[in-house]
C-alpha positions as CSV (number, residue, x, y, z in Angstrom):
1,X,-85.9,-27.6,309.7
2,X,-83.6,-30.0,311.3
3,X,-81.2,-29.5,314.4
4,X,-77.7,-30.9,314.6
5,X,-77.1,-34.1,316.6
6,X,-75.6,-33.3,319.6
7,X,-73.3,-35.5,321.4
8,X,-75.3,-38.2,323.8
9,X,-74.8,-37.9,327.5
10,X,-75.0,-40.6,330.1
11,X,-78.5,-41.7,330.8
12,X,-79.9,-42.6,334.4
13,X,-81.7,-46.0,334.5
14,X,-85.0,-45.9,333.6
15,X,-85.8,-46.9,337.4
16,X,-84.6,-43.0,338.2
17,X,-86.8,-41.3,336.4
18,X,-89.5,-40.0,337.8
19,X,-92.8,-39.8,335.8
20,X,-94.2,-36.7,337.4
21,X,-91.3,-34.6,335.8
22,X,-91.9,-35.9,332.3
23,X,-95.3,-34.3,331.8
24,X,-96.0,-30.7,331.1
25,X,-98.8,-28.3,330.9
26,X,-99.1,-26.7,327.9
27,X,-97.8,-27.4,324.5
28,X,-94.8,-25.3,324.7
29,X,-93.6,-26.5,327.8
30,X,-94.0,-30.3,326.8
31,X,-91.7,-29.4,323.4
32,X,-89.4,-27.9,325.4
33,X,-88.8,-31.0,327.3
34,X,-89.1,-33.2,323.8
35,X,-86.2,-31.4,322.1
36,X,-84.4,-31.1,325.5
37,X,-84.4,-34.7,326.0
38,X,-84.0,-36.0,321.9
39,X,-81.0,-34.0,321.9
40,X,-79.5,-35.1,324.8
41,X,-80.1,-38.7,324.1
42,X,-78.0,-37.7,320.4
43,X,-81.0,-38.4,318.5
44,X,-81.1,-36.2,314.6
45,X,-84.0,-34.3,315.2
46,X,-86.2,-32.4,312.5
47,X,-89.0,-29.9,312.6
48,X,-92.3,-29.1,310.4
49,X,-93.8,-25.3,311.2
50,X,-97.3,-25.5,310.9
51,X,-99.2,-23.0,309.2
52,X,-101.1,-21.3,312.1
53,X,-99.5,-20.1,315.5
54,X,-101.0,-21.3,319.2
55,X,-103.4,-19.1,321.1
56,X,-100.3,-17.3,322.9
57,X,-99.1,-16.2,319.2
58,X,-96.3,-18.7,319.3
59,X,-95.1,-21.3,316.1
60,X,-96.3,-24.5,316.5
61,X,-94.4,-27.8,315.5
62,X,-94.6,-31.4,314.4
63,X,-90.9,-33.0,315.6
64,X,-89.7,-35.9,314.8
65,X,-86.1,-37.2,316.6
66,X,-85.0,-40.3,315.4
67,X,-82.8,-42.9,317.4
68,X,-80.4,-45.5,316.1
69,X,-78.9,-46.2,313.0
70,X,-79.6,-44.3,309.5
71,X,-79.1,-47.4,307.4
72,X,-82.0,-49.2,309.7
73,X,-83.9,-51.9,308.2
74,X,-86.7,-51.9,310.6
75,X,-88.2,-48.7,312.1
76,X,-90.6,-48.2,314.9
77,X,-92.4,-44.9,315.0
78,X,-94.0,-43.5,318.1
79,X,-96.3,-40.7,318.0
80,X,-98.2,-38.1,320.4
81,X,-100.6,-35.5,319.8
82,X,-102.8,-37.3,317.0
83,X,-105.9,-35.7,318.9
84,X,-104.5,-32.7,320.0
85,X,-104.8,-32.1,323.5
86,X,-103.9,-36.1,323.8
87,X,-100.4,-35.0,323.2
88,X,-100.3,-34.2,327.2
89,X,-99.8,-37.9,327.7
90,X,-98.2,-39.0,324.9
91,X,-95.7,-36.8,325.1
92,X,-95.2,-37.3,328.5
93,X,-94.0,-41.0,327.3
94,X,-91.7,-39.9,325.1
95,X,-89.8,-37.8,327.6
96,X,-89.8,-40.1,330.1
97,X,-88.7,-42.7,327.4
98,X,-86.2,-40.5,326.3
99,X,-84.7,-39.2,329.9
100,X,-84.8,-43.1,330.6
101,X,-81.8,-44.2,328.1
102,X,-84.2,-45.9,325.4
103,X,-81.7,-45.0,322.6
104,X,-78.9,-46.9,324.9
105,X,-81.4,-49.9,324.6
106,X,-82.2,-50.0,320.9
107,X,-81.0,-53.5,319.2
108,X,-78.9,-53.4,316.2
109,X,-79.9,-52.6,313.4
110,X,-83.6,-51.0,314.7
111,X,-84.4,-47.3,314.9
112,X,-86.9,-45.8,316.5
113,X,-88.7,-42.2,315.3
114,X,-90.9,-40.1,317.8
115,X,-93.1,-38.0,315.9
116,X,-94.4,-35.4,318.6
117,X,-97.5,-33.4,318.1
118,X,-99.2,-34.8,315.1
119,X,-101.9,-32.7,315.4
120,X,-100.0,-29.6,317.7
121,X,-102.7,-26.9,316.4
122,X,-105.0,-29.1,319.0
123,X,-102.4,-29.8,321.1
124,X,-102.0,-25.9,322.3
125,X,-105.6,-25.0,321.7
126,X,-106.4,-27.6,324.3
127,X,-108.8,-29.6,321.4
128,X,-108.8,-32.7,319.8
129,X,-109.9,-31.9,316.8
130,X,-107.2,-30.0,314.5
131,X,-107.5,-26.0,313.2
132,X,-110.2,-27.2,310.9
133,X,-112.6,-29.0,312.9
134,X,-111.1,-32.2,311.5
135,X,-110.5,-35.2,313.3
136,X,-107.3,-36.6,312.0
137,X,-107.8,-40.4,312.9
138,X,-111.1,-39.9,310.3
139,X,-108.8,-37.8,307.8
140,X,-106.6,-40.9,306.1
141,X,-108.6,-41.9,303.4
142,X,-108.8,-41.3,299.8
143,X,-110.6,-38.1,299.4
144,X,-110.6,-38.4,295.7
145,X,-112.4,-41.4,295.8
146,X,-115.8,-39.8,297.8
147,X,-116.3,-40.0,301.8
148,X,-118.6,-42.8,303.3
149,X,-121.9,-42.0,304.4
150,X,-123.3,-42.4,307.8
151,X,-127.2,-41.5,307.9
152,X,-127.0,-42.6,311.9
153,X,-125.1,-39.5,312.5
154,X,-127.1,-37.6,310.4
155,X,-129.8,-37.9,312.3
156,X,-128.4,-37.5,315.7
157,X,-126.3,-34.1,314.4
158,X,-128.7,-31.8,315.9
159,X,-128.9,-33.5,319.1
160,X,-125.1,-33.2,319.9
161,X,-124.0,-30.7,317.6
162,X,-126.6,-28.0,320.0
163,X,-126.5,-24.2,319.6
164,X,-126.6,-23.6,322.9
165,X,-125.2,-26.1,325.7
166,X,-127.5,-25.7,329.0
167,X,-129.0,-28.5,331.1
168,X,-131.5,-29.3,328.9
169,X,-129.0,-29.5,326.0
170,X,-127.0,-32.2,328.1
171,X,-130.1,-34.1,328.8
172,X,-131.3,-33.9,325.5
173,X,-128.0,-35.7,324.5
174,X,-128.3,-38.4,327.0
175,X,-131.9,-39.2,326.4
176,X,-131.4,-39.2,321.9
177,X,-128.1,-41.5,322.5
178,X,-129.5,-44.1,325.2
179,X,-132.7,-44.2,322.9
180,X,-130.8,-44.9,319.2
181,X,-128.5,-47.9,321.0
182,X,-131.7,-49.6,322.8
183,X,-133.4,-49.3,319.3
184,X,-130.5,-50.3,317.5
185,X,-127.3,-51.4,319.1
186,X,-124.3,-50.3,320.4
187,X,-122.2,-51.2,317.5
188,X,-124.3,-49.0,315.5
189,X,-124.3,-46.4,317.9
190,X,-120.6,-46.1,318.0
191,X,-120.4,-46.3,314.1
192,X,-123.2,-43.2,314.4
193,X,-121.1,-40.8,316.7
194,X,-117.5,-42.2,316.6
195,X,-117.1,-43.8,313.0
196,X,-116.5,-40.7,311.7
197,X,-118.6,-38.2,309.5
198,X,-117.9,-36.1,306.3
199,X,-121.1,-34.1,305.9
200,X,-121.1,-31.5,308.9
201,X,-118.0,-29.3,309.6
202,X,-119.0,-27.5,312.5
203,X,-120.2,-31.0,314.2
204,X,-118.2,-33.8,316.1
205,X,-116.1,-36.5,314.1
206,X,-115.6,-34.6,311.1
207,X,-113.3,-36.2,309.0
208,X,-112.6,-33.3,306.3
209,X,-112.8,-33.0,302.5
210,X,-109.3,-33.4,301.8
211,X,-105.7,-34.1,303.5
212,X,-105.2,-31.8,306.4
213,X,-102.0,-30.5,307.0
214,X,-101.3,-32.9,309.6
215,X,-101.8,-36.1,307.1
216,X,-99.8,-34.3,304.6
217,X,-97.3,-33.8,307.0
218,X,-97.2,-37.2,308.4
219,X,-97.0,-39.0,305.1
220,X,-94.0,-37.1,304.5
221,X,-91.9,-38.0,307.0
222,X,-93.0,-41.8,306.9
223,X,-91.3,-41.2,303.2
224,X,-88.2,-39.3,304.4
225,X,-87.8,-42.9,306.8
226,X,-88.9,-45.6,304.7
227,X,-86.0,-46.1,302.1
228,X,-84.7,-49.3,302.4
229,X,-87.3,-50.3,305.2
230,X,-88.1,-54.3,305.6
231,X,-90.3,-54.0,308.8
232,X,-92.0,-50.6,309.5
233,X,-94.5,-50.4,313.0
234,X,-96.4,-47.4,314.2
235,X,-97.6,-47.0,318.2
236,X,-99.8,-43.9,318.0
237,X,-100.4,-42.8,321.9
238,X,-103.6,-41.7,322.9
239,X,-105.6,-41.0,326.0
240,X,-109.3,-41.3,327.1
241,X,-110.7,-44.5,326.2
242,X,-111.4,-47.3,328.7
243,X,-110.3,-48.5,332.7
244,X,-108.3,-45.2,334.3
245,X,-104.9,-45.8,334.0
246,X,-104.9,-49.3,331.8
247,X,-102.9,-49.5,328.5
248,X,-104.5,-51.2,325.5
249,X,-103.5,-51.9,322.3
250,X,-105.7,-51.8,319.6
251,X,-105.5,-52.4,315.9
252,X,-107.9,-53.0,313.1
253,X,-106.8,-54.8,310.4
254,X,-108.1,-58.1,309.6
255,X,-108.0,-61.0,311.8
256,X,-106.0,-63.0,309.1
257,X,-103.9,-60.3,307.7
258,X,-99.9,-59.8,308.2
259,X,-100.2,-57.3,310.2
260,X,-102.5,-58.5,313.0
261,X,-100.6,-62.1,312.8
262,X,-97.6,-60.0,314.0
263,X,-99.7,-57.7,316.0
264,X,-100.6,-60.9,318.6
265,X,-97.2,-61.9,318.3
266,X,-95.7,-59.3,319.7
267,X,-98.6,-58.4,322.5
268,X,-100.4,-61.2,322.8
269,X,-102.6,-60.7,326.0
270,X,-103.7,-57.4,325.2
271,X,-104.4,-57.0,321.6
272,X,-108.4,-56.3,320.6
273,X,-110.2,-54.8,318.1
274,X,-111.6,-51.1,317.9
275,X,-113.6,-51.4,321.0
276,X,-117.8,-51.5,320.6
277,X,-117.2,-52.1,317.0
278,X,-117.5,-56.3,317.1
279,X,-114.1,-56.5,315.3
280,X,-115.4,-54.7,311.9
281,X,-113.1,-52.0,311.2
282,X,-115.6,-51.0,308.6
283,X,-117.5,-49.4,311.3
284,X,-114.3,-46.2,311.7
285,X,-113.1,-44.1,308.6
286,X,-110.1,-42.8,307.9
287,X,-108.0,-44.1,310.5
288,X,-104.3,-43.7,310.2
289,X,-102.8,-47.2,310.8
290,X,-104.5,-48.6,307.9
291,X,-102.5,-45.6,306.0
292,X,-99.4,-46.2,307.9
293,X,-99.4,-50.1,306.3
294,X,-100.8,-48.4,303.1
295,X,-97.5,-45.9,303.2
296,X,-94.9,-49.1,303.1
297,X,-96.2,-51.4,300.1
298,X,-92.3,-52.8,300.2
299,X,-92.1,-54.2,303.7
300,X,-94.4,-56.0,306.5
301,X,-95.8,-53.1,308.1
302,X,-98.6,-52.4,311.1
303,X,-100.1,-49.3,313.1
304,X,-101.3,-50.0,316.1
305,X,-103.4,-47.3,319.0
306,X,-101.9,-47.3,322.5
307,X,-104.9,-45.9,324.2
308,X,-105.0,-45.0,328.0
309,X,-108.2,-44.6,330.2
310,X,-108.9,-41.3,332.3
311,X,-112.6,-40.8,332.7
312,X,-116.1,-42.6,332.5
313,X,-116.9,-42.5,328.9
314,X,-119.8,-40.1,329.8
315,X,-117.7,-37.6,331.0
316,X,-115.4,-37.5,327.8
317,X,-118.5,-37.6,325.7
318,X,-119.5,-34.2,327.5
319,X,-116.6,-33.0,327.3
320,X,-115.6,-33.4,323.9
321,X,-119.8,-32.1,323.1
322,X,-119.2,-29.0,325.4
323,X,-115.9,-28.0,323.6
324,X,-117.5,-28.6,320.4
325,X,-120.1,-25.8,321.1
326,X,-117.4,-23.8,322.8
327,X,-115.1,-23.1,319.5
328,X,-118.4,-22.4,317.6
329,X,-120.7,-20.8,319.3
330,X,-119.3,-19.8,323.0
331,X,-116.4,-17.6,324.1
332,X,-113.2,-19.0,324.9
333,X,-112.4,-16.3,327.3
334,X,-115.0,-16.4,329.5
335,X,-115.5,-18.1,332.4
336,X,-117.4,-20.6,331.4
337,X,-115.1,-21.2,328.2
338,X,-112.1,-21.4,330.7
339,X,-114.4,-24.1,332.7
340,X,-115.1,-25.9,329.6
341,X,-111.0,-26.0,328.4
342,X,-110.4,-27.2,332.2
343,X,-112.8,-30.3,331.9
344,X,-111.3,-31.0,328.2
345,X,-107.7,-31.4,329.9
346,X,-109.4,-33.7,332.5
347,X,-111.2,-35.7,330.1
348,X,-108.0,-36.9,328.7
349,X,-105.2,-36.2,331.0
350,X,-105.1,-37.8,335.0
351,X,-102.7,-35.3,336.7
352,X,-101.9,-37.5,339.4
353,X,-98.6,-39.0,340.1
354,X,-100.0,-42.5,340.3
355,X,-101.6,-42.3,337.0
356,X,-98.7,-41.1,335.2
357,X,-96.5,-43.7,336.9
358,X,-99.5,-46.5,335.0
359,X,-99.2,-44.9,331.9
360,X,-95.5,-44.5,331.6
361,X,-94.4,-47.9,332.9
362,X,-97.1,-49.8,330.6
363,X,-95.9,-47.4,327.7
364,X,-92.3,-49.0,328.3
365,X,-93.4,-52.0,328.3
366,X,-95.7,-52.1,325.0
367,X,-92.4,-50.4,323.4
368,X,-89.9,-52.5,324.7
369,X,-91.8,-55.5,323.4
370,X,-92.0,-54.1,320.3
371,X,-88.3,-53.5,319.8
372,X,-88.0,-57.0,320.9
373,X,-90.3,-58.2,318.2
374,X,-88.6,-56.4,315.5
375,X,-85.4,-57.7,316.2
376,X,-86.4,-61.2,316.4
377,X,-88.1,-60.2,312.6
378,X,-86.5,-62.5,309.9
379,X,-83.9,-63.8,312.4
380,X,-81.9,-60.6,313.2
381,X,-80.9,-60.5,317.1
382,X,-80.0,-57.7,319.3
């Protein structure tokens, strides 16, 4: 479904905006101000229903509004809502981006395409996971080809995977994942519980059987954009790793490849590898920058995670645990579920002003340089 392009209106500097009124609180309300903003900044914006509605009832969307020319050689995509209820910050970005006059900023001959709510299933059900229990960032890989093993989680399944979620549940956790990494490592223990898993549905980090709806959708619009593409870059926004606050960017392709050559080239200071994983991207499955490079065998190409900190790693842990148990054996409705929903939001969303004001101005800036790398690419200037 696409929307006509609407004439663009005068932008306020980016210095005028403030962040607090870019973010939202619900799905709904942070579309609203997604469309509103795409359409007032002339961008051509289109629309992918997915198949199940939110928890009010309501449609639910993937959008995509893309800025700058159609004939663009190079594209940069910037998406929100890959995990669902991270789409609360990263949409936040993109209408703060938006309301501050990016398209007005774009060199020649660059576009730039925000895809907003990947995952928007998650997104309005306050989950990361999507309507399957899938984690999308473990869902882009080739299903036909069989899904990697990991015995670690195996063996840890029943610990954090619980039936019921009390005290002794929690401790439970704490005690089984501080004994596997003394015993083996933290690199193996984040391979165990975040490298993703294929064998247990109703458990955490479930990658899925085949391309969910989210993937599917995805791939196609990176196709709908790509004709004629030289230089293609993805920055997929996500929230609840690492310092409160502090931007990183983090990609995994190979030290020597293309892609991380121009990776460091264009953020040089803060570039790493997955974190806890000693630079092997072996370690995570499916994740969806390899796919994005994978999706544009014609041009250089590289996907990148902008990933925010919110909380002590502990506390999104127990979070993400105690929703787990929630949508498969608890009741959403109740007081407790509502309690549970709450801390999920606060895992991976800082409602203060002063946090938003971080993530948006380090968002910009990881963006900006961006633009300025692709139109330095091959000699073209702005």
């Amino acid at each position: 479904m696409r929307r006509p392009r609407h004439p663009r209106r005068r932008r306020a500097p980016v210095t005028e905006v403030a962040p607090s009124s870019c973010f939202a609180s619900d799905y709904a309300g942070a579309r609203a101000r997604f469309l509103a903003e795409a359409e007032a900044a002339g961008a051509r914006v289109a629309s992918q229903r997915h198949p199940r509605p939110g928890p009010d009832g309501a449609a639910l969307f993937l959008d995509e509004a893309r800025l700058g020319p159609a004939d663009a050689r190079r594209v940069l995509y910037l998406a929100s809502g890959t995990h669902g209820i991270e789409g609360f910050c990263g949409s936040g970005i993109q209408t703060f981006l938006l309301r501050g006059g990016i398209a007005e900023r774009l060199p020649s001959g660059v576009a730039l395409v925000m895809v907003h709510a990947v995952n928007p299933w998650g997104f309005a059900w306050l989950r990361r996971v999507n309507e399957d229990n899938v984690d999308l960032n473990r869902n882009f890989l080739d299903h036909g080809a069989g899904h990697p093993e990991n015995p670690d989680y195996d063996r840890l399944a029943d610990v954090v995977n619980p039936t019921r979620f009390d005290e002794g549940a929690v401790a439970a956790v704490r005690e089984a994942v501080a004994a596997f990494a003394r015993e083996h490592g933290t690199a193996a223990l984040y391979r165990a519980l975040s490298g993703g898993q294929y064998r247990h549905p109703r458990g955490v980090q479930y990658g899925g059987v085949e391309p969910a709806w989210s993937n599917r959708a995805l791939r196609a619009l990176w196709a709908r954009h790509s004709e004629g593409v030289e230089l293609a870059a993805c920055v997929d926004l996500h929230s609840g790793l690492g310092s409160n606050g502090i931007g990183l960017v983090m990609q995994t392709a190979p030290e020597t490849s293309a892609a991380a050559r121009l990776a460091k080239a264009w953020w040089p200071d803060v570039l790493r590898a997955e974190p806890a994983a000693g630079g092997d991207a072996a370690l995570v499955s499916g994740l969806m920058g390899p796919a994005f490079v994978a999706a544009h065998p014609g041009a250089a190409a590289l996907g990148v995670v902008l990933e925010f900190g919110t909380r002590e790693m502990d506390a999104v842990m127990m979070a993400v645990l105690a929703d787990n148990w929630l949508h498969h054996h608890g009741d959403r409705g109740s007081a407790r579920g509502r309690a549970i929903e709450h801390g999920m939001r606060e895992a991976f969303f800082d409602d203060r002003d002063e946090w938003k004001e971080k993530v948006c101005r380090r968002a910009r800036e990881v963006v900006e340089r961006a633009l300025s790398g692709m139109a330095a690419f091959g000699g073209a200037r702005t």
